[in-house]
Backbone as XML, in Angstrom:
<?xml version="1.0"?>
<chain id="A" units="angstrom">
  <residue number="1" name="UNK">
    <atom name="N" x="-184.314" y="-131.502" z="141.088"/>
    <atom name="CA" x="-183.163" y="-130.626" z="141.009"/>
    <atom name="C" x="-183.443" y="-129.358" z="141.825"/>
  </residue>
  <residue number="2" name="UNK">
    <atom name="N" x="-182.346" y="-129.225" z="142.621"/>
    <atom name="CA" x="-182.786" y="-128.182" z="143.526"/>
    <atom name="C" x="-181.771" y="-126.340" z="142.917"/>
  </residue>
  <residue number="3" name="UNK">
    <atom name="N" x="-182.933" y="-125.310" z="142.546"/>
    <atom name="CA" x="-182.224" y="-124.351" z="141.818"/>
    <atom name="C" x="-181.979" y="-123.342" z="143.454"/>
  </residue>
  <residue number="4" name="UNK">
    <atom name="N" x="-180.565" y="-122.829" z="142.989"/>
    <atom name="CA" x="-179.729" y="-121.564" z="144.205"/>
    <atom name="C" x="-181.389" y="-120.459" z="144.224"/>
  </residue>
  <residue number="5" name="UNK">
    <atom name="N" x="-181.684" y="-119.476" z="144.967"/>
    <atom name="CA" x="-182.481" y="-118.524" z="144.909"/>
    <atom name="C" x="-181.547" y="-117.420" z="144.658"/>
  </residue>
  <residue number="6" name="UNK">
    <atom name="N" x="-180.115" y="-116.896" z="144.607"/>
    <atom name="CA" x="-179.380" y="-116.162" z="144.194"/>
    <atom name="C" x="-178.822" y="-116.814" z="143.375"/>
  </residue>
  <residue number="7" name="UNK">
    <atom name="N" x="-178.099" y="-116.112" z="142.399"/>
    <atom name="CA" x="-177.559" y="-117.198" z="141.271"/>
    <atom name="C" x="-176.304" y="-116.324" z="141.866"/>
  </residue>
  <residue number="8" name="UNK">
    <atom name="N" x="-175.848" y="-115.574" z="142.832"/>
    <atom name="CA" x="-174.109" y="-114.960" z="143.286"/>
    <atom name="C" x="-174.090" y="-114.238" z="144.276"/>
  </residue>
  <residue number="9" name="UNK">
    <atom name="N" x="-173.240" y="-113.867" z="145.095"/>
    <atom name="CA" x="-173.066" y="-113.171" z="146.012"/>
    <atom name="C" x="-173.272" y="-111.927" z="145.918"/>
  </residue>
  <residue number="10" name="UNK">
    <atom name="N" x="-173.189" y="-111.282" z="144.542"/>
    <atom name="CA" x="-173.459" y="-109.747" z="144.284"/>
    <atom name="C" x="-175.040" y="-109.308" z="144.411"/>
  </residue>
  <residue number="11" name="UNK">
    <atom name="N" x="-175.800" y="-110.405" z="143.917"/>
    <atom name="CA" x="-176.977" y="-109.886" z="144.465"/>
    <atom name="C" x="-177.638" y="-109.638" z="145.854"/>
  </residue>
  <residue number="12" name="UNK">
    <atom name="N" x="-177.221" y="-110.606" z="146.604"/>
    <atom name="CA" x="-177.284" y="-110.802" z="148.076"/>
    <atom name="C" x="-176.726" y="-109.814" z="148.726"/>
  </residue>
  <residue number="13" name="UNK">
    <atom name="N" x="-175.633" y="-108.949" z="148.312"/>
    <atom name="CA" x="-175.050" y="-107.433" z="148.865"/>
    <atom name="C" x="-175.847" y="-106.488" z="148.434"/>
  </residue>
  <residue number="14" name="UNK">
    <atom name="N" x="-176.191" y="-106.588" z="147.051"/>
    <atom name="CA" x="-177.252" y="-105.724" z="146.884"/>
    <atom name="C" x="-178.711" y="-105.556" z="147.539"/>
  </residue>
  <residue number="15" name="UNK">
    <atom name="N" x="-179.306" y="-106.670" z="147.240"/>
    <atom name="CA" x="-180.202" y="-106.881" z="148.201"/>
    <atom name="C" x="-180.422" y="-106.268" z="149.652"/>
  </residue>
  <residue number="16" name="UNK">
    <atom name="N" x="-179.087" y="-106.725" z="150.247"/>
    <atom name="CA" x="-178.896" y="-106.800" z="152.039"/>
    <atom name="C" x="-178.187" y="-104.975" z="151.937"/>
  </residue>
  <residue number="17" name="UNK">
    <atom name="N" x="-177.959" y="-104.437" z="150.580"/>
    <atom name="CA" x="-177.656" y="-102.808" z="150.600"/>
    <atom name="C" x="-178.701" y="-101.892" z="150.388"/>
  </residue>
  <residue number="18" name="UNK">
    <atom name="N" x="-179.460" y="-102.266" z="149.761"/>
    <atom name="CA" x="-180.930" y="-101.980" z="149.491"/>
    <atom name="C" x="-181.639" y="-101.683" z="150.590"/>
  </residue>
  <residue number="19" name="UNK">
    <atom name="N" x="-181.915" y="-102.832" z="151.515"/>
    <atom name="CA" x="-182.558" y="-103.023" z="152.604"/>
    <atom name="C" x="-181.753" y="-102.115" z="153.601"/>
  </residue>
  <residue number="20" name="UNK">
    <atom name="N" x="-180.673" y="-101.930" z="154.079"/>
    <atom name="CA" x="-180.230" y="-100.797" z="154.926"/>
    <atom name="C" x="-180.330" y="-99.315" z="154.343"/>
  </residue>
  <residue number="21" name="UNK">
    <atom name="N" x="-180.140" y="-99.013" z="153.301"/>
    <atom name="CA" x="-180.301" y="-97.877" z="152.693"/>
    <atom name="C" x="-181.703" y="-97.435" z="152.973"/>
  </residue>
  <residue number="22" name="UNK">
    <atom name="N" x="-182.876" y="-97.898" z="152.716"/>
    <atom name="CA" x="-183.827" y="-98.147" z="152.809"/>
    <atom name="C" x="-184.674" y="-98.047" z="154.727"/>
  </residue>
  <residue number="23" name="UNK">
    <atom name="N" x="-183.894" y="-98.470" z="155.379"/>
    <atom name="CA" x="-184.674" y="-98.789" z="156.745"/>
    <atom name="C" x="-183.755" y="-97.471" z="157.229"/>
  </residue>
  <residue number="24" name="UNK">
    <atom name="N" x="-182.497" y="-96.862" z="156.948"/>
    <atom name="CA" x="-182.278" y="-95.651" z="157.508"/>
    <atom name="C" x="-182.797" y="-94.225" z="157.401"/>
  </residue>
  <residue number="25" name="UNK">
    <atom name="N" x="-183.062" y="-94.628" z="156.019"/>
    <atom name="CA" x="-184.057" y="-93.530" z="155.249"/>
    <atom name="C" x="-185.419" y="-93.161" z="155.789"/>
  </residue>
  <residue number="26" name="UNK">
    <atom name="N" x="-185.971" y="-94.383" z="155.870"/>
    <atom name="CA" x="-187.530" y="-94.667" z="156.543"/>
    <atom name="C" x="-187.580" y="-94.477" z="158.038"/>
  </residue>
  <residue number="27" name="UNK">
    <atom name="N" x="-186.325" y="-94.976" z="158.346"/>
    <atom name="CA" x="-186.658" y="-94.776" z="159.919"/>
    <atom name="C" x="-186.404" y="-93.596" z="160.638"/>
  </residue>
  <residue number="28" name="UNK">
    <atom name="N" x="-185.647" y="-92.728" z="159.876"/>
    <atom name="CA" x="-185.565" y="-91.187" z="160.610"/>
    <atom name="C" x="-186.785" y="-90.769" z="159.829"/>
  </residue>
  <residue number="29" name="UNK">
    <atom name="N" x="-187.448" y="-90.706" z="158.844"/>
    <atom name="CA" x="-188.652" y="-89.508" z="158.408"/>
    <atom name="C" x="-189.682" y="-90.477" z="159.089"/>
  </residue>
  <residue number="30" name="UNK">
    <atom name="N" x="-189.642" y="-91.376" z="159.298"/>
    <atom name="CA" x="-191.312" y="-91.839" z="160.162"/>
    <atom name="C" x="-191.211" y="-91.239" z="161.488"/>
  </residue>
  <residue number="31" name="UNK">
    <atom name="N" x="-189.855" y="-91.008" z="162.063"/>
    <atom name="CA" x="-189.768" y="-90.876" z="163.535"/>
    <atom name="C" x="-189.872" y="-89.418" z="164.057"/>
  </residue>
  <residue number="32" name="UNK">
    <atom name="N" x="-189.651" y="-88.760" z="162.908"/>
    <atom name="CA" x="-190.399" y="-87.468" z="163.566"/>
    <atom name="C" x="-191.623" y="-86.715" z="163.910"/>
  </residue>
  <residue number="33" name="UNK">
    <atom name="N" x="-192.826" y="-87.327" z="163.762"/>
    <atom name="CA" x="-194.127" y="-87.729" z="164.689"/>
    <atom name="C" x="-193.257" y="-87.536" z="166.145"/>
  </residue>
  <residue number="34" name="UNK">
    <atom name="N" x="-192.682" y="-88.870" z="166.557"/>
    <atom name="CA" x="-192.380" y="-88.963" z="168.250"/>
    <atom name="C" x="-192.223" y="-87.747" z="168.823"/>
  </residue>
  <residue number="35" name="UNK">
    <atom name="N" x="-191.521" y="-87.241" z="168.039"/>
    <atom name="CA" x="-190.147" y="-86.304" z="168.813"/>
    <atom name="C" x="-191.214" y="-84.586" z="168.572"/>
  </residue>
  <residue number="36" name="UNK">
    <atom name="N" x="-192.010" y="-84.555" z="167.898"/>
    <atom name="CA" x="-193.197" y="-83.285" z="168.198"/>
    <atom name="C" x="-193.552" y="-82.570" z="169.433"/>
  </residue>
  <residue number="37" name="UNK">
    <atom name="N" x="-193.919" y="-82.739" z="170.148"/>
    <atom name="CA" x="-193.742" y="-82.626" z="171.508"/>
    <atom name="C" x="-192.265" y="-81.558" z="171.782"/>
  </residue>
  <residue number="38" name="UNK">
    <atom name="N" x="-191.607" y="-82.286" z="172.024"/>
    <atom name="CA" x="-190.425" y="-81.648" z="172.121"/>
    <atom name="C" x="-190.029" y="-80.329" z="171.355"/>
  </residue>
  <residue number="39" name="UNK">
    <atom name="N" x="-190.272" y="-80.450" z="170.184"/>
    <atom name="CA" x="-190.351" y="-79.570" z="168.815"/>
    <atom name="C" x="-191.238" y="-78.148" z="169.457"/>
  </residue>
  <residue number="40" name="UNK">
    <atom name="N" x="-192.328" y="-78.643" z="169.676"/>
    <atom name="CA" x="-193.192" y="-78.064" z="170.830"/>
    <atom name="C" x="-193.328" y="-77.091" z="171.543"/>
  </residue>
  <residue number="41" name="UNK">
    <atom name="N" x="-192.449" y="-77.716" z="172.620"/>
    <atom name="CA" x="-192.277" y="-77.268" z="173.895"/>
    <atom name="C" x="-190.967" y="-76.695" z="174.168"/>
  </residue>
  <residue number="42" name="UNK">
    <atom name="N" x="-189.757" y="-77.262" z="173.361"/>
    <atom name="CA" x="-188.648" y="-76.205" z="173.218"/>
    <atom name="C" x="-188.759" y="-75.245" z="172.400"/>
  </residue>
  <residue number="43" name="UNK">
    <atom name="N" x="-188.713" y="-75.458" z="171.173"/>
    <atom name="CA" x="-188.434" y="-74.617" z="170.164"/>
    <atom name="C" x="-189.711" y="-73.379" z="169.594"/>
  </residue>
  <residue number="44" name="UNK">
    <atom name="N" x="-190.624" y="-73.877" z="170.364"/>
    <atom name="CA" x="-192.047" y="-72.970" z="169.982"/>
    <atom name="C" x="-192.670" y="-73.540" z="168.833"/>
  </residue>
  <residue number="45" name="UNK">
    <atom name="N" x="-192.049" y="-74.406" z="168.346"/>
    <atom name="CA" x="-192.777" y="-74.927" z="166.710"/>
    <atom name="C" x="-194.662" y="-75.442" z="167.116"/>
  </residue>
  <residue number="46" name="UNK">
    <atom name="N" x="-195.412" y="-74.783" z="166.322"/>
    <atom name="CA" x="-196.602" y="-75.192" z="166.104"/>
    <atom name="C" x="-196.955" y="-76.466" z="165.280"/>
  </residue>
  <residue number="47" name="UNK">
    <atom name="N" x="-198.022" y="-77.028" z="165.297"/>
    <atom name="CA" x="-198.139" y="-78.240" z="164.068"/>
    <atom name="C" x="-198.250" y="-78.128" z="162.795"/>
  </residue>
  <residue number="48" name="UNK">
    <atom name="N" x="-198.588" y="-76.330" z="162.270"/>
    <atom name="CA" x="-199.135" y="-76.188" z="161.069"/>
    <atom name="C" x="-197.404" y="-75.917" z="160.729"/>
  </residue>
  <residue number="49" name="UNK">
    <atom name="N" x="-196.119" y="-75.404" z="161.257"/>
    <atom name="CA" x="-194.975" y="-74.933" z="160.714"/>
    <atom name="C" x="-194.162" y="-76.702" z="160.726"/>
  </residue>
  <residue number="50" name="UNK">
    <atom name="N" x="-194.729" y="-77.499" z="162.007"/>
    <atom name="CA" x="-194.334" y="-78.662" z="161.821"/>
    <atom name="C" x="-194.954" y="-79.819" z="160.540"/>
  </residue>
  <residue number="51" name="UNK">
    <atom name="N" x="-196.038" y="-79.327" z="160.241"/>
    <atom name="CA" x="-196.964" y="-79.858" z="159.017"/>
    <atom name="C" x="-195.816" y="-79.888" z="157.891"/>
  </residue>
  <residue number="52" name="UNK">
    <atom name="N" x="-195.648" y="-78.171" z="157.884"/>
    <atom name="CA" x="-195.182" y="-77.661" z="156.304"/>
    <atom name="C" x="-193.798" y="-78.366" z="156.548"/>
  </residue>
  <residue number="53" name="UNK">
    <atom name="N" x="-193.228" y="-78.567" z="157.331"/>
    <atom name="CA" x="-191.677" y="-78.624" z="157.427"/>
    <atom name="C" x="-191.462" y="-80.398" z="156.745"/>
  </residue>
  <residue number="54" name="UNK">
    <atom name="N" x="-192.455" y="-81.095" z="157.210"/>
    <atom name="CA" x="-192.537" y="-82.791" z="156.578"/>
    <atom name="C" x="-193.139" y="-82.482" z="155.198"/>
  </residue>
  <residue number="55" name="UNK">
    <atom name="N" x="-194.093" y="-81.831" z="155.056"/>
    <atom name="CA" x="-194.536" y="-81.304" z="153.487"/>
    <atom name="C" x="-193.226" y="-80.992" z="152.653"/>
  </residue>
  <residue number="56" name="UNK">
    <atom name="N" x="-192.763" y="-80.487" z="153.187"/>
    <atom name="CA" x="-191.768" y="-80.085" z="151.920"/>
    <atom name="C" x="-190.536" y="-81.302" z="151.670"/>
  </residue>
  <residue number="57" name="UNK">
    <atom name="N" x="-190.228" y="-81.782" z="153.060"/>
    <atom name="CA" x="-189.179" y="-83.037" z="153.077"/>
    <atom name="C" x="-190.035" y="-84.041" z="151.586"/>
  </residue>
  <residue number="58" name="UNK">
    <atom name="N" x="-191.021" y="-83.958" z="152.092"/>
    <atom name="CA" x="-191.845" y="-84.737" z="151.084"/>
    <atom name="C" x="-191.818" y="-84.560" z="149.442"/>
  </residue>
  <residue number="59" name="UNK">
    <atom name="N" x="-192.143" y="-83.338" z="149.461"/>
    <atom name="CA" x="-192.284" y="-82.900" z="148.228"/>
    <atom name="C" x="-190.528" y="-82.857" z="147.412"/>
  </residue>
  <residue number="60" name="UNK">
    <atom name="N" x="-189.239" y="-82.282" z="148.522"/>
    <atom name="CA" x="-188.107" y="-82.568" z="147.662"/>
    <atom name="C" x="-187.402" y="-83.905" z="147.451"/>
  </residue>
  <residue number="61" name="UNK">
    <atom name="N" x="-188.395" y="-85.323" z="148.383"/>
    <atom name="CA" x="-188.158" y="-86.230" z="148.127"/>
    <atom name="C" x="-188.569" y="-86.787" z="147.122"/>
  </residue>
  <residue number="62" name="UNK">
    <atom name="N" x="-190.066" y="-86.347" z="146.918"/>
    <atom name="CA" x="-190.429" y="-86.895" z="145.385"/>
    <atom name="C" x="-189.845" y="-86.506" z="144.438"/>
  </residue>
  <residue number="63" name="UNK">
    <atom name="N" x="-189.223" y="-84.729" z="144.145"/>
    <atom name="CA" x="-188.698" y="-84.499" z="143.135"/>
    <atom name="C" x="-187.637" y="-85.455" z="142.848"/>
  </residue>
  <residue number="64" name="UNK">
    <atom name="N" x="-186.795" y="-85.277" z="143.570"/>
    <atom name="CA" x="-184.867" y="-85.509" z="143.922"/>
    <atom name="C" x="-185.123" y="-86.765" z="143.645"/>
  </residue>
  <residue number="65" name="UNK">
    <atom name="N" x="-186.269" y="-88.010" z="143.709"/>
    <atom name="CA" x="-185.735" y="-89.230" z="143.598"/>
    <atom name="C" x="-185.618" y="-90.068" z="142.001"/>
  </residue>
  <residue number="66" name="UNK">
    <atom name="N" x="-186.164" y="-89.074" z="141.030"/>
    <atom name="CA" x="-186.081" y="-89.668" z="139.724"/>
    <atom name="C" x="-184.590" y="-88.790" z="139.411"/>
  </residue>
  <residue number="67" name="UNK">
    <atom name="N" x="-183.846" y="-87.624" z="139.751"/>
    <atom name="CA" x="-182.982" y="-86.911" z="140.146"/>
    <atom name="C" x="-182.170" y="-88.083" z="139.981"/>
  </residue>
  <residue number="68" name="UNK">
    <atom name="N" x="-182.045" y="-88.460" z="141.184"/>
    <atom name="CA" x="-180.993" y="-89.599" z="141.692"/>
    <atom name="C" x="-180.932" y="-90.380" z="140.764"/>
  </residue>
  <residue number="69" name="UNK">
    <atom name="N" x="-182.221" y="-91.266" z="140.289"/>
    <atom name="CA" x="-182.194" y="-92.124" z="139.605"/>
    <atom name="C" x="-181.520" y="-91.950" z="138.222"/>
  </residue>
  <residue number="70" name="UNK">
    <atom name="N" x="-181.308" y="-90.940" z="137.862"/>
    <atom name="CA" x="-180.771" y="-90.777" z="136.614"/>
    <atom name="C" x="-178.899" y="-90.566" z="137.085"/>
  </residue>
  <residue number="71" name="UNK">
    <atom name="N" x="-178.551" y="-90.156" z="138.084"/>
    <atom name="CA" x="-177.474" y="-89.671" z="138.482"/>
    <atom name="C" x="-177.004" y="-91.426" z="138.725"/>
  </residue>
  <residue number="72" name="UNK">
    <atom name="N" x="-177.740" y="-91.859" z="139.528"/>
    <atom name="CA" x="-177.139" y="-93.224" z="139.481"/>
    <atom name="C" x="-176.758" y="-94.528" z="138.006"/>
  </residue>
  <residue number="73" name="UNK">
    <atom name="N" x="-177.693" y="-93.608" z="137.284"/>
    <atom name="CA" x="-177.556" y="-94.295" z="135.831"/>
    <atom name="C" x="-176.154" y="-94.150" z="135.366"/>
  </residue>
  <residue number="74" name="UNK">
    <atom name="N" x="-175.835" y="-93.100" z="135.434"/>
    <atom name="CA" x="-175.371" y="-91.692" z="134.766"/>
    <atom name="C" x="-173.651" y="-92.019" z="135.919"/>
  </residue>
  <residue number="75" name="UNK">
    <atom name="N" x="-173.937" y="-92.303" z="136.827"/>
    <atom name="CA" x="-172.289" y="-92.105" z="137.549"/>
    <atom name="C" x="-172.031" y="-93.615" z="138.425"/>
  </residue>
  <residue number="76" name="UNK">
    <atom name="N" x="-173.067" y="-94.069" z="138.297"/>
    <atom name="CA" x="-172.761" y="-95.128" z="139.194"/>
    <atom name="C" x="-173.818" y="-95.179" z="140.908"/>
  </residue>
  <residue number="77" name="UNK">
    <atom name="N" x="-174.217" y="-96.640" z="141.235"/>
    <atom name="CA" x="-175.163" y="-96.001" z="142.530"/>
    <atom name="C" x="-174.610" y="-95.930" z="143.377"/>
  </residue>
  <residue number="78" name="UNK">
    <atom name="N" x="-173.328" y="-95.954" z="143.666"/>
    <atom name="CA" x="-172.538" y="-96.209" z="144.611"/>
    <atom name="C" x="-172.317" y="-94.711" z="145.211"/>
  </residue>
  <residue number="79" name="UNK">
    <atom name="N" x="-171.717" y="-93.925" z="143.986"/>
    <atom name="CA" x="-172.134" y="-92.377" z="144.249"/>
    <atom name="C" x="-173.382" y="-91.447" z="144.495"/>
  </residue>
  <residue number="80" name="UNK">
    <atom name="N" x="-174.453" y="-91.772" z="144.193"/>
    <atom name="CA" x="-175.381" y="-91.286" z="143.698"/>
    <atom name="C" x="-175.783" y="-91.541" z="145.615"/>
  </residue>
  <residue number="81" name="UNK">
    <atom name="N" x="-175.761" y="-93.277" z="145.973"/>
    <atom name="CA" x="-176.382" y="-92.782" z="147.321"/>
    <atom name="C" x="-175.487" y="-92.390" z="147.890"/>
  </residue>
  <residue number="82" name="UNK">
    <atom name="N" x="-173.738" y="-92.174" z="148.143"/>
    <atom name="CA" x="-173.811" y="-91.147" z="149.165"/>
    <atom name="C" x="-173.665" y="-89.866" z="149.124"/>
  </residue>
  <residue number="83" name="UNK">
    <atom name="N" x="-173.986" y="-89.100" z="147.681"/>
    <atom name="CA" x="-174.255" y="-88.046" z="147.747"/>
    <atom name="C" x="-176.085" y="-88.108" z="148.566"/>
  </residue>
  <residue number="84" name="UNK">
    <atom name="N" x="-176.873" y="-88.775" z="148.136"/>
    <atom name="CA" x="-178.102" y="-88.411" z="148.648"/>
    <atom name="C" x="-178.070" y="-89.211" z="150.209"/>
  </residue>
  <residue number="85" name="UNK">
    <atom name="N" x="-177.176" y="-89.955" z="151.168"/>
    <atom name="CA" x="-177.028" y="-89.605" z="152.371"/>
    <atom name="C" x="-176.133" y="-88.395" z="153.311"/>
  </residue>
  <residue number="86" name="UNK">
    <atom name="N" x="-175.475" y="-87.504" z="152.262"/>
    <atom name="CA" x="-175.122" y="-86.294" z="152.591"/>
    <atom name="C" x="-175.645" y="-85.422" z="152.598"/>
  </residue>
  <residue number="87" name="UNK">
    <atom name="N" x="-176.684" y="-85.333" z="151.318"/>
    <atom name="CA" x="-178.106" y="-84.370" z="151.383"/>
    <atom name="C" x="-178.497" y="-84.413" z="152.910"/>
  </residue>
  <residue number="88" name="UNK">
    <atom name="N" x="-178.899" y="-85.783" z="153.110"/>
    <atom name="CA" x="-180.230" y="-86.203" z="153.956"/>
    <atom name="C" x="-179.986" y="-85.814" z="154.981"/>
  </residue>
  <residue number="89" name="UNK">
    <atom name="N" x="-178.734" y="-86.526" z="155.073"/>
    <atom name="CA" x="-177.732" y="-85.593" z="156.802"/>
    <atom name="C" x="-177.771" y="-83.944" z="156.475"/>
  </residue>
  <residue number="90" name="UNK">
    <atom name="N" x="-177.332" y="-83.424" z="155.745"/>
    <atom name="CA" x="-177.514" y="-82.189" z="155.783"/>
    <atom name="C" x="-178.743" y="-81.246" z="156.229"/>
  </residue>
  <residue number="91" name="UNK">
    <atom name="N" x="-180.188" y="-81.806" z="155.614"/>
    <atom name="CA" x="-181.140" y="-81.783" z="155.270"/>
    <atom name="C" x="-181.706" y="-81.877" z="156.563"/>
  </residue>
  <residue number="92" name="UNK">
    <atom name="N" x="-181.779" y="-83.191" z="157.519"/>
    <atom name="CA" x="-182.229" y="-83.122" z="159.166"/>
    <atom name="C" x="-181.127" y="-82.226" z="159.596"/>
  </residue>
  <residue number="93" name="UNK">
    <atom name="N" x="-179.931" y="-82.107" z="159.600"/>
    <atom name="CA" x="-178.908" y="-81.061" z="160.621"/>
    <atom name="C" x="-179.976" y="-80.152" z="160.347"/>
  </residue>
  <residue number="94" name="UNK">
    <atom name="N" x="-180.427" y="-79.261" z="159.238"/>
    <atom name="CA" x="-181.268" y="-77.906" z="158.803"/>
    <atom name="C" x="-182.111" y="-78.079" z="159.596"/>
  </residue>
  <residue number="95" name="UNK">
    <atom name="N" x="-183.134" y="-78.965" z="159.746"/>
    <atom name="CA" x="-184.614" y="-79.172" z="160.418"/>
    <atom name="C" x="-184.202" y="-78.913" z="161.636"/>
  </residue>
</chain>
């Protein structure tokens, strides 16, 4: 007997929502390494003000994400992430 690996389509959106939420998130905070240089050489930024500036992305990501997690309990995740991709956009516009 051969069993489905999804038992519905709702998980498979979730899943495949997960995974984009996820690789947009990751892929702008890994990518600012590259772009240093530039940071650099236009703007005057040093590595120790460029250090602190990912330090702190860091640090209000750890807070904010049990944050969320309760907000998503609490209102639904549907809201919860795009308030926290309005942060995030907000958050690089600042940087």
């Amino acid at each position: 007997m051969r069993e489905k690996f999804f038992e519905n389509k709702n998980s498979i959106i979730v899943l495949v929502s997960a995974c984009l939420v996820v690789l947009v998130a990751m892929g702008i905070r890994q990518t600012w390494g590259l772009f240093y240089q530039f940071f650099e050489n236009d703007l005057g930024i040093n590595r120790t003000q460029f250090g602190l500036t990912i330090g702190i992305q860091m640090l209000f990501w750890g807070i904010t994400a049990p944050l969320f997690g309760m907000i998503a309990d609490k209102y639904g995740s549907n809201r919860a992430a795009f308030v926290a991709f309005l942060l995030y956009i907000i958050g690089t516009y600042i940087v």
